[in-house]
N, C-alpha and C positions, 0 to 999 in steps of 0.2 A: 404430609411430607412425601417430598417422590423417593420412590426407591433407585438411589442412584447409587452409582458403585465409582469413584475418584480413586482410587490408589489400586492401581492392578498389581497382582502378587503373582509374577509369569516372567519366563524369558522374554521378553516383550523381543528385545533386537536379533535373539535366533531366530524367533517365529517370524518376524517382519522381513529378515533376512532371506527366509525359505519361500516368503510369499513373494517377493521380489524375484525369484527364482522361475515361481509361476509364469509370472510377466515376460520373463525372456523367456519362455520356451514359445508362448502367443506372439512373440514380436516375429516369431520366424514359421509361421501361421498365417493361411489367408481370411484373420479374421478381423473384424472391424473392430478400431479402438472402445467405440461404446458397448463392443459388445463383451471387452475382458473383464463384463461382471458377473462372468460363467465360472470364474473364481471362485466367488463368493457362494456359489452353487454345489464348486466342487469342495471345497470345505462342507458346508452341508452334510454332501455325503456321506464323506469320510468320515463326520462325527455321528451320523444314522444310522450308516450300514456298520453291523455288528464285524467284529476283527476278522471271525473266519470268513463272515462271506467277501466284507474286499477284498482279501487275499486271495480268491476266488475269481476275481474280476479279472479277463482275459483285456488287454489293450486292442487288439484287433477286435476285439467283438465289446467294447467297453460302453457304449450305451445301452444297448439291451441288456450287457449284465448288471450294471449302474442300477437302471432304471427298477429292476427287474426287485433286485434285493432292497431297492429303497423303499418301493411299497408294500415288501413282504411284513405280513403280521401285523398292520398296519392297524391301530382302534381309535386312535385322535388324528386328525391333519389328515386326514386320507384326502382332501379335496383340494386341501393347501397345496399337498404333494405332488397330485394326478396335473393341477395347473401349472406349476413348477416342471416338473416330465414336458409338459406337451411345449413349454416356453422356448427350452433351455435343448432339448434333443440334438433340433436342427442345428443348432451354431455347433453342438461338441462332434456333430458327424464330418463337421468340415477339418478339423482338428485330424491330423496324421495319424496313423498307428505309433511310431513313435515319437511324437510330442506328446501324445496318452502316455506311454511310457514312462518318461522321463518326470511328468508332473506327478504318476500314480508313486513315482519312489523318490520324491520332493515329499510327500504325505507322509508316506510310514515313516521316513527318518525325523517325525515329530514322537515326541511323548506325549504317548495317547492319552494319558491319564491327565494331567496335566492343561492339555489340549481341550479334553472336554471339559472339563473343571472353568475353564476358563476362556470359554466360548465366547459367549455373547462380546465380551474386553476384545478379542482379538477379533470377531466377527467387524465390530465397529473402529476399529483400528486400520483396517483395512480398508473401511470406508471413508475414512477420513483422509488415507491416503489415495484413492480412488479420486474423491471431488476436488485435492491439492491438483491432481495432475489432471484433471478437466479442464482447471480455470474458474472463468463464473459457471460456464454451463453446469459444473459438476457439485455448483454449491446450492442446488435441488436435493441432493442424495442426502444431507446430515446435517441436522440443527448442532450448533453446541450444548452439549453435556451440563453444565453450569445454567445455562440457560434456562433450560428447560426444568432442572432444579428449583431456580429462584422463582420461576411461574405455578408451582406446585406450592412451595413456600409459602404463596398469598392468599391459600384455599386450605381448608378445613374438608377430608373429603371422609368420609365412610368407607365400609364395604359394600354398602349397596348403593353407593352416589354411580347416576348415570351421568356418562361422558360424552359429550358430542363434539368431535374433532374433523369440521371440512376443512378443505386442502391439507389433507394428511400428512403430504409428501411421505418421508421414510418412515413414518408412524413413530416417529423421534415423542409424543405423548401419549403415545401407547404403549409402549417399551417400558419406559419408568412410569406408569400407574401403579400404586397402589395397587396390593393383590386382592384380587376380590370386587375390586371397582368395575364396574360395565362399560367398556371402551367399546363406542361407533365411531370408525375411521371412514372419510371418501376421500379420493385422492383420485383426477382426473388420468393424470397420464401414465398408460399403461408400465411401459419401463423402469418408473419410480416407483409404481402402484409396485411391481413382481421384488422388486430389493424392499420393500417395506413390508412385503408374504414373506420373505426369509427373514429378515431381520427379526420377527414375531415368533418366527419356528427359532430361532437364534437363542431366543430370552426365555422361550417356554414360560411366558409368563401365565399366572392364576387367573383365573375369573372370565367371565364370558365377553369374546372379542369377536366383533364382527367388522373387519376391516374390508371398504368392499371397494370395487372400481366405477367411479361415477361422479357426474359434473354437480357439484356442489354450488354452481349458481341456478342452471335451469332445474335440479332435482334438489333443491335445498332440504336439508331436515327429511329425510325421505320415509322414513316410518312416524314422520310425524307426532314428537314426544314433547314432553317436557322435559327438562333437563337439570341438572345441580352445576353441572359446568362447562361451559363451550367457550374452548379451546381453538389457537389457531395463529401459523403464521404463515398468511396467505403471501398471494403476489402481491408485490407493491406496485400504484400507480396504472394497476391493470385498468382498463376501458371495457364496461360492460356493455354488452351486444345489443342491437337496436332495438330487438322485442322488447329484453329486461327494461332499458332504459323508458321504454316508452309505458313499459307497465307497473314501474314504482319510481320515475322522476328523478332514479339517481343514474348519474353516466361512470362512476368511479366504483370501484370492488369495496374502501374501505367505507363509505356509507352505506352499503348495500348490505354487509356484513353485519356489522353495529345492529342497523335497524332489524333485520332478521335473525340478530342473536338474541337480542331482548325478546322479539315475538316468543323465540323457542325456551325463553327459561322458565323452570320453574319459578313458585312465588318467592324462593328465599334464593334461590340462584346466581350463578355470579358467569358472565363474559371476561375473559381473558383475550385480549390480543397481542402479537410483537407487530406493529404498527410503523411506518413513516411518519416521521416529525413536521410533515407538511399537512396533516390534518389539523396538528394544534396551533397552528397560524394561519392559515391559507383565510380567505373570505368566501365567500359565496356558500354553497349548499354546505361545507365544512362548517362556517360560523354559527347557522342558523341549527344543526345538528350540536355542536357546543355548547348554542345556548339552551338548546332544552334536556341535552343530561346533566349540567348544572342548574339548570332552573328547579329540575324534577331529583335533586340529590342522587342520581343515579353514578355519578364517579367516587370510586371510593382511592386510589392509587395511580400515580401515573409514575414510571420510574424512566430515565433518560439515559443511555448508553453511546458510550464513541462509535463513531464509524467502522469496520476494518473488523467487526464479530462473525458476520454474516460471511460465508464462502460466497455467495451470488452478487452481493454488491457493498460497497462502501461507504453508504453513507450512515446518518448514527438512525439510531433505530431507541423505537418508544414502546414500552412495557403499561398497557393502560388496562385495569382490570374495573369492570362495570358491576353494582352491586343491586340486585332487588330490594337486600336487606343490609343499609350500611351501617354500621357498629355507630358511628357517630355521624349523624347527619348531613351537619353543617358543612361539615370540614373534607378536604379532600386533600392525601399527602402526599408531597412529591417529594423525587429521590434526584440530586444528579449522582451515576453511581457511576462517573468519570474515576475518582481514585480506586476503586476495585477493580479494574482492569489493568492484567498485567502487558507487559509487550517485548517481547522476545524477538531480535530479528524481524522476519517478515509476519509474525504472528501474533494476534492480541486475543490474549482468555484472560477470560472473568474469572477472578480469583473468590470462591465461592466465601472464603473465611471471612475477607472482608467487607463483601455483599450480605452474608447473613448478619454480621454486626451494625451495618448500617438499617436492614429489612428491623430488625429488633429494637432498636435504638428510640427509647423512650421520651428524650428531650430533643428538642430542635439544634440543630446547630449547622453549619456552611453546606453543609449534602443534603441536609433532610428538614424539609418544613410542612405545618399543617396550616394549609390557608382555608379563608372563610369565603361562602360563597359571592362574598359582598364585595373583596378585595379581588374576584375573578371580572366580577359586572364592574368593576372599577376599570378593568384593564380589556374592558370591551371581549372576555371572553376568550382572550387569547392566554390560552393554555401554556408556552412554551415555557418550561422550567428554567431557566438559568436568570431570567428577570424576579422570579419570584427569592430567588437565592441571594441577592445582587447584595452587598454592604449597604445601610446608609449614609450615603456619604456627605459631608459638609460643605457647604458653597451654594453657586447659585446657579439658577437654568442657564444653558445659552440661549435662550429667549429672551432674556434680559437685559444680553449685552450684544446681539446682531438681531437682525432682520432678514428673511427672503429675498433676494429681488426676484422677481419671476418675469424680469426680459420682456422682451417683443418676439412676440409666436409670429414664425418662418411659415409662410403657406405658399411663396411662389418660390419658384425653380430660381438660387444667385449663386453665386462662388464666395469662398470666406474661409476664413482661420475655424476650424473645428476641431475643437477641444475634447480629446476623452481622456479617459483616467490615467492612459500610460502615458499621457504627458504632464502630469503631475507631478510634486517634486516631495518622494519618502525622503526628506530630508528637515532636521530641523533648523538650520541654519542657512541652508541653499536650499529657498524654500520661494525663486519668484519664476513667474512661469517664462520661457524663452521662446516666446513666441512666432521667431526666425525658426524656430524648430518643427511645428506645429504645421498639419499640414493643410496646405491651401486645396479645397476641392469643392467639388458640388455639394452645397450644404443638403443634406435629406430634411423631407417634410419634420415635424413633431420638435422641433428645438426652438430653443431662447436665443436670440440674442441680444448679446451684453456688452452694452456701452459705458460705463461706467466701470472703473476701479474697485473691485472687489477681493472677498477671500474665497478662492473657491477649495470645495471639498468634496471628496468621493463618497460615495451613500453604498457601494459595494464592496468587497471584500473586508479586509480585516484590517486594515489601518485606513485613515480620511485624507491620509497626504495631503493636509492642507498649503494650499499654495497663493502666492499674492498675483494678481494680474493687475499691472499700472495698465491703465487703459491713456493712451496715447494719439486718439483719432479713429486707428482701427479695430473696430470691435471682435470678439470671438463669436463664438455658437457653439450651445452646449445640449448633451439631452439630458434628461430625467434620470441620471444617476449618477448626476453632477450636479451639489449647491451652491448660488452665487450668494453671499452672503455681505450684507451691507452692516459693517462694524462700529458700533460706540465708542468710538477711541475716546470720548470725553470720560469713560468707566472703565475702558483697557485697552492697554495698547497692543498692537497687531503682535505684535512679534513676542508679546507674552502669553498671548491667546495661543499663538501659533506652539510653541513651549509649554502649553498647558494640553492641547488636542493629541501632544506626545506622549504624556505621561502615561505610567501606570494604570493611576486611578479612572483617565480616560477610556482606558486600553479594556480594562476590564468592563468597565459600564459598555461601551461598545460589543464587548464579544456575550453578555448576557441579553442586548436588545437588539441583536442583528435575527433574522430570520433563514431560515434553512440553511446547510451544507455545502451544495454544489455553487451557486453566488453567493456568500452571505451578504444582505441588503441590511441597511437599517433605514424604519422609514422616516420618512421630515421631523414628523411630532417625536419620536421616540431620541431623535437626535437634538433637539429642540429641549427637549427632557433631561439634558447630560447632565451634570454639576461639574462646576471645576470652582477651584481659589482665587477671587480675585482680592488682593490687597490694595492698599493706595497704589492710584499712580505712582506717586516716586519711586515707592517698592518695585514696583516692575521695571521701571527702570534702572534701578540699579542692580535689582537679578539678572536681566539679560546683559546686563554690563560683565557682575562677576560668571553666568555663564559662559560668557566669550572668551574669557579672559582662561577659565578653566579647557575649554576645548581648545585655545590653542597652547595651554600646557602640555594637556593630555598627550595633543597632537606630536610636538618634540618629543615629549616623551617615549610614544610608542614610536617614532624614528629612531631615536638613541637606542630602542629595545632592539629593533628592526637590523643596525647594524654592529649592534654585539652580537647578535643570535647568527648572523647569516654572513657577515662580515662586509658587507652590502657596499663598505666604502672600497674594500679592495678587491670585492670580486669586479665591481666596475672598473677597476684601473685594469684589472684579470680580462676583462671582457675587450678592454681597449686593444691590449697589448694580443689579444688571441686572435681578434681582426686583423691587426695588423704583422703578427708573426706569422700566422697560419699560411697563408699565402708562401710569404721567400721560405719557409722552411721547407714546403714539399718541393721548390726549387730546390733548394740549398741538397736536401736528399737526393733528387733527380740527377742534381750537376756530380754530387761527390760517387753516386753509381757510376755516371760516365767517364769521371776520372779514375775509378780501380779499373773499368773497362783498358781504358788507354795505356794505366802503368801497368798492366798485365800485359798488354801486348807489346810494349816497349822489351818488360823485364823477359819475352820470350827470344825477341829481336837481337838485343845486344848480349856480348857475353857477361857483362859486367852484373855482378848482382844486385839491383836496383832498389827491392826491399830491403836488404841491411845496410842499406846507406844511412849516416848518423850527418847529426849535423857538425860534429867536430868529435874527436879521440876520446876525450873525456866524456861526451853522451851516453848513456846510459841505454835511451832508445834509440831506436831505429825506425825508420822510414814505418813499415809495420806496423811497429805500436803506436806511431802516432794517429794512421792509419784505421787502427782497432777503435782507437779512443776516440775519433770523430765520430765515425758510425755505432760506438755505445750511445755516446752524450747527446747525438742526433735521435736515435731512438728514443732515448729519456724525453726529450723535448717534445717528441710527439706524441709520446704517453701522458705526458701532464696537459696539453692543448686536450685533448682528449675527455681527459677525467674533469677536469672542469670547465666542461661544454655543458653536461647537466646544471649545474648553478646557476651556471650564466644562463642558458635556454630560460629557466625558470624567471630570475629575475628579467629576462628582457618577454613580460606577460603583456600581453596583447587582445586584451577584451573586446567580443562582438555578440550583438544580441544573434544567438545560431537556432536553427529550426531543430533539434533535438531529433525528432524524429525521422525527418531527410536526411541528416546529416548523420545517423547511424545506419541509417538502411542505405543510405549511398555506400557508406565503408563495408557493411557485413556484404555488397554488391563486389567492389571491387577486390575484396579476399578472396571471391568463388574463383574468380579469374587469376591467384598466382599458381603458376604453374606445378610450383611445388608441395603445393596445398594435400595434405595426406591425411583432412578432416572433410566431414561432412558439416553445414552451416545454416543453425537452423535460428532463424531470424524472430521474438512472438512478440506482437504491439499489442499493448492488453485494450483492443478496439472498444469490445464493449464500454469501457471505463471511458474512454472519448466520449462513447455517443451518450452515455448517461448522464455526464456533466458536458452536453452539451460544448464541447472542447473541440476549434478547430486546429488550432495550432498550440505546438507546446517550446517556450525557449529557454533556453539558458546563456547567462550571457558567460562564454568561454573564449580559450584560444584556442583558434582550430587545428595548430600543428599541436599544443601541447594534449589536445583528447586524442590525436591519432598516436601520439608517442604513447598515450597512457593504455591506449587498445592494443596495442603492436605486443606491449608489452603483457597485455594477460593473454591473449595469443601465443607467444612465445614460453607465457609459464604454461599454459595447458598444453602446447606440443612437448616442451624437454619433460615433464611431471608429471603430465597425465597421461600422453601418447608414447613418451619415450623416444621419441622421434623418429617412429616409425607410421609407416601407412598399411590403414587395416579399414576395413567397413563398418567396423565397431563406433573406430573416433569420430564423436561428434561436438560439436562445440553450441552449446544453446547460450544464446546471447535475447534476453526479457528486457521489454521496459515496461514497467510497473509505475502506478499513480498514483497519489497523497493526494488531492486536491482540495482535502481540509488543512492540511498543512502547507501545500502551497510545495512538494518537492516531486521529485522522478529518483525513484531506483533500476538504477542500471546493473543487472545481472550478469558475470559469465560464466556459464557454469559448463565442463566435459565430463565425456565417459571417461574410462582407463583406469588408469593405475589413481588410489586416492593418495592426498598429501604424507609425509612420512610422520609416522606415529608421534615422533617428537617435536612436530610441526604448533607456531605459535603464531598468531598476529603481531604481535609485539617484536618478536623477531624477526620475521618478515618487514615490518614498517624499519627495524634497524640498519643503517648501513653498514655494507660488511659483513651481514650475518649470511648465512649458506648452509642451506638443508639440503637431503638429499644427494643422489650417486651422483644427478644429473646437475648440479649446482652451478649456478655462475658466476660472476664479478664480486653476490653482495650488493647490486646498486639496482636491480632489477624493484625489488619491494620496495625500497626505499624511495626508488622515483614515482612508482604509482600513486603509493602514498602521498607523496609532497605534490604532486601537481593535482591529485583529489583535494586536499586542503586549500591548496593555492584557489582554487573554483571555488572555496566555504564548504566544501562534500565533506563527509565521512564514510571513511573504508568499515568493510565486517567481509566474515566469511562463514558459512556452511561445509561442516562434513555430511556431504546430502548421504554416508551409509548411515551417520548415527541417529538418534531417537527425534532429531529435529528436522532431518531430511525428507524429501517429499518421496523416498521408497522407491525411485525405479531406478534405468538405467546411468544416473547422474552419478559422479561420485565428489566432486568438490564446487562449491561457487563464489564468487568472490562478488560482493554487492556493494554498490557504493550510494549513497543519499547525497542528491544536489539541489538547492532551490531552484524553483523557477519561475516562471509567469507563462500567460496563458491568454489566446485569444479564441474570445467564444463566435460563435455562429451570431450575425447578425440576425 
């Protein structure tokens, strides 16, 4: 069992507070962002050097006296230290005399006791919010906690079991070993290698640790042992160097790994990796690796996790532990441990409670199975868990009731109708292709084309959007992740096929037999493999009858819902009458200005008094008050034109497929340019996550004045709320766009410095109309429109107090994030 510590018993948000403190004093430093992990150095300190000699520490002379008392008396880590000194020197000499200052009485105003007590928690607390505010690059610095628990969980370890852990990174299995266990760390690069020296002095862990700096492909196993457990969550997808590849025949890190782990185990030994989910499907050198740690009973566990654990990247990640000696031969058990992970806003941790009930979990059931090595050779070796999980479900193959057509292969240069998937119809009822749509271009090499009437369907992402094509003379062209499919109408008919490739029961067989994250494919045969219900023909015919008949109930019905809830019939006549008022009323105002102008200068011309002219004896009013009461009831009227221009803007919604990405870095472009702008505008496309899933374009289909109203508008709340509406070099506005692409959305962030929301501050009342927080308050309509035009797109609104326990710790203080679908066009 690792020794891991879950529930910290410490000011967690004073301590995180004072380190946040750290950070602004380095933001006004000419130091480099990678380098404010002299932090993390200077905590060190302050928990080595004894009270009186920091107190002793001069700021003008604070390295050498640092340095000086750090390795006084020194009888363990004297070398740890002397590395750490000579690392860390140079960056704190660039540091002012008083920024030393102000960070050395950031430090004493903690509780020392307390502080030490509970070191290592706040050492790794800090790192956690270190690698948030990196990005990916920063999700090197720190595996998850849980993690690294549940990998311990799967081994039986000693006090004298030797540990072999390449690519160490932060020594994140060093840290929680077992005391007394012999932990060998390598870890290539130095800057991670110096936070994984501290992190080690952090935990003062027991037992002999050699964690040392050094390339773990060309110097593999470097004292050359045997081992009880080797550990390891390398780079993924890394490309090994030309010697290596040329001197063991693998070109990838994770076959290279595998085979050099098992070399190095002991006879009763166990390999641990966190692994990419592309090794247990891929083909070529992966399958033939597959088939011989199954052939040779060497897999004893495979456990499968979501995407979104890992700070460095997003896609899901695979837990496979390799065994010398497996408990029970035959069998190899896999986990999906999709439900133990929780998800909080932007963050997903494994909830270790219901990981270990499933790790323990004695009979089979929807998360946990033991398959036989015969049911793996059955399925050609491919490892992916979610097929092994799958229901069995009743019905028949689609091979039963369609056929492939596989076209005429395209080898000379023609022009033609070319079909890809986003001209598919995710529709179950508008479900035939429009081929006027479709664009006409130079067809490329490697396509079919399809002359005949088919169903075609998508072999990529996560629904088949199956679609009808009447072939009419002119044919399409299609590639390889589109299937033309030729249908048994005498066994079923189209349009119940089409209503059955919708379903549920489809949905799910698809999402266990698609392969990887970043595209999910499914291939012919596995698609070919589906089951669905088919009844008599007449049955289906009369299904799709009472389906029809049900969707256009539904349909009036969520109309009738549509204009009770929003009043839809008479905000339209509202919308008529606002077009048509709005205009002569700001006449009608302009004219009735021009005429006070004229009876003012009448009533100064003549002697008569013009204002209390009545219209007869009896009149009550005069000239005046009638006067008064036009230009009340005139204002009225352009107050209410007004207040219901947001309704109406809303329902008059105007969808376009928009480039997401253009079309926000165009806006965050022309903000820098308003003149009155008293924020700084800091733009971050989370690039990486592009280039990983291969992602050239990202869209949304929106209205493009309602996203500028809805931006204007969080603008507007970070100037009155967070800035106060003043200009300072403080206010900045960070505006993220973040990516799901197993989910298929974009999160859109805004997040400023300043002043955070008021204590009393809700979501729920912000979404309210009317509702007003704050000194700086306005209309009430401010939240409430955000709101409804984030819904109106299918989005949902959240927000962050980035000073509380779920904020990323620096100078942020509020952010407000919104989830939108979208679609996506990859790199040809």
């Amino acid at each position: 069992m690792a020794k891991v510590i879950v529930n910290i018993d410490y000011d967690r948000s004073k301590i995180l507070l004072g380190i946040s403190e750290l950070f602004d004093v380095l933001r006004n430093e000419p130091i480099r962002k990678d380098d404010y992990t002299i932090v993390l150095f200077l905590l060190l300190l302050y928990r080595d050097i004894k009270k009186d000699d920091f107190n002793k520490i001069s700021p003008s002379n604070f390295v050498e006296d640092a340095c000086k008392y750090y390795l006084k008396d020194v009888d363990q880590d004297l070398e740890a230290r002397n590395t750490l000194v000579d690392a860390y020197s140079p960056i704190l000499t660039k540091v002012s005399d008083l920024g030393i200052e102000s960070m050395l009485n950031i430090l004493k105003e903690y509780n020392r006791e307390s502080f030490i007590n509970n070191f290592s928690e706040i050492f790794d607390d800090l790192l956690v919010t270190f690698s948030k505010s990196h990005g990916k690059y920063g999700g090197d610095f720190i595996q998850p906690l849980e993690l690294t628990s549940f990998v311990y969980d799967l081994v039986e370890l000693d006090e004298k079991s030797k540990v072999f852990n390449p690519f160490a990174g932060v020594a994140s299995f060093g840290v929680h070993l077992k005391d007394g266990a012999i932990y060998h760390g390598q870890e290539i690069n130095k800057a991670t290698w110096l936070i994984g020296l501290m992190r080690i002095l952090a935990y003062q862990r027991g037992g002999i640790i050699n964690y040392i700096l050094g390339d773990s492909i060309k110097d593999w196993n470097p004292k050359n042992e045997k081992y009880d457990l080797i550990v390891s969550n390398f780079p993924f997808n890394y490309r090994l160097p030309r010697d290596i590849v040329t001197e063991t025949g693998e070109n990838i890190l994770d076959n290279y790994i595998i085979k050099k782990g098992i070399e190095s185990l002991s006879d009763s030994g166990s390999l641990i990796l966190v692994i990419p989910e592309g090794f247990f499907f891929k083909s070529g050198r992966e399958h033939h690796l597959r088939k011989y740690l199954v052939d040779n009973y060497l897999i004893e566990t495979i456990a499968k996790f979501p995407g979104g654990l890992l700070f460095h990247t997003s896609i899901p990640i695979y837990v496979m532990k390799i065994s010398k000696k497996k408990p029970k031969k035959g069998l190899i058990k896999l986990m999906d441990c999709g439900r133990c992970v929780d998800t909080n806003n932007r963050d997903r941790r494994i909830n270790l409670y219901k990981l270990n009930s499933l790790l323990k979990s004695k009979k089979e059931n929807e998360f946990v199975v033991e398959v036989e090595n015969n049911d793996v050779k059955n399925y050609d070796y491919n490892l992916s868990v979610p097929r092994y999980l799958l229901n069995d479900f009743n019905g028949v193959n689609l091979e039963s009731v369609c056929s492939i057509i596989q076209g005429e292969r395209v080898r000379d240069q023609l022009q033609g109708r070319f079909v890809r998937i986003r001209d598919l119809k995710d529709n179950e009822v508008n479900n035939s292709l429009d081929i006027n749509s479709v664009e006409n271009r130079e067809i490329p090499r490697a396509t079919s084309k399809i002359s005949e009437s088919c169903l075609l369907v998508a072999l990529r992402w996560r629904t088949l959007k199956p679609t009808i094509f009447e072939y009419n003379g002119e044919p399409i062209y299609i590639t390889n992740d589109i299937l033309a499919l030729r249908i048994n109408n005498e066994i079923v008919d189209t349009q119940y096929l089409i209503k059955e490739l919708h379903s549920e029961a489809v949905i799910e067989q698809i999402n266990a037999y698609s392969l990887g994250s970043t595209i999910p494919t499914i291939r012919k045969a596995d698609f070919l493999a589906i089951k669905i219900n088919i009844p008599a023909i007449e049955k289906q015919y009369t299904e799709i009858s009472e389906r029809n008949k049900n969707i256009i109930l539904n349909e009036q019905s969520k109309l009738k819902l549509l204009q009770e809830d929003l009043g839809i019939s008479i905000a339209d006549q509202n919308s008529f009458l606002r077009h048509k008022i709005s205009g002569p009323v700001k006449n009608v105002r302009g004219s009735f200005k021009s005429l006070k102008e004229i009876i003012h200068k009448l009533d100064m011309e003549i002697e008569k008094d013009i204002y209390n002219q009545k219209v007869n004896d009896k009149s009550m009013l005069t000239l005046r008050s009638y006067m008064d009461i036009i230009e009340r009831d005139l204002i009225n009227i352009h107050q209410a034109i007004l207040t219901t221009g947001d309704e109406i803007e809303l329902m008059e919604y105007n969808p376009e497929r928009v480039d997401i990405i253009k079309y926000l870095s165009e806006y965050c472009k022309n903000l820098e340019t308003r003149k009155e702008r008293g924020f700084k505008i800091d733009f971050r496309n989370a690039k990486d996550e592009l280039k990983e899933f291969k992602v050239k374009k990202v869209f949304m289909y929106a209205d493009k004045s309602m996203l500028r109203k809805l931006f204007d508008n969080l603008v507007e709340n970070a100037e009155k709320h967070g800035f106060d509406s003043s200009i300072s070099v403080k206010n900045r506005l960070q505006i993220d766009l973040l990516y799901d692409f197993e989910d298929m959305q974009i999160q859109i962030d805004f997040s400023n410095t300043g002043n955070p929301l008021p204590e009393n501050f809700s979501l729920e009342s912000f979404k309210r109309r009317g509702s007003k927080t704050g000194k700086n308050a306005g209309d009430g309509t401010g939240g409430w429109l955000i709101n409804a035009i984030v819904k109106k797109h299918g989005g949902e609104l959240s927000w962050t107090d980035e000073t509380g326990p779920e904020g990323l710790g620096n100078d942020l203080v509020t952010t407000f994030e919104m989830y939108f679908p979208i679609e996506i066009e990859n790199y040809e």
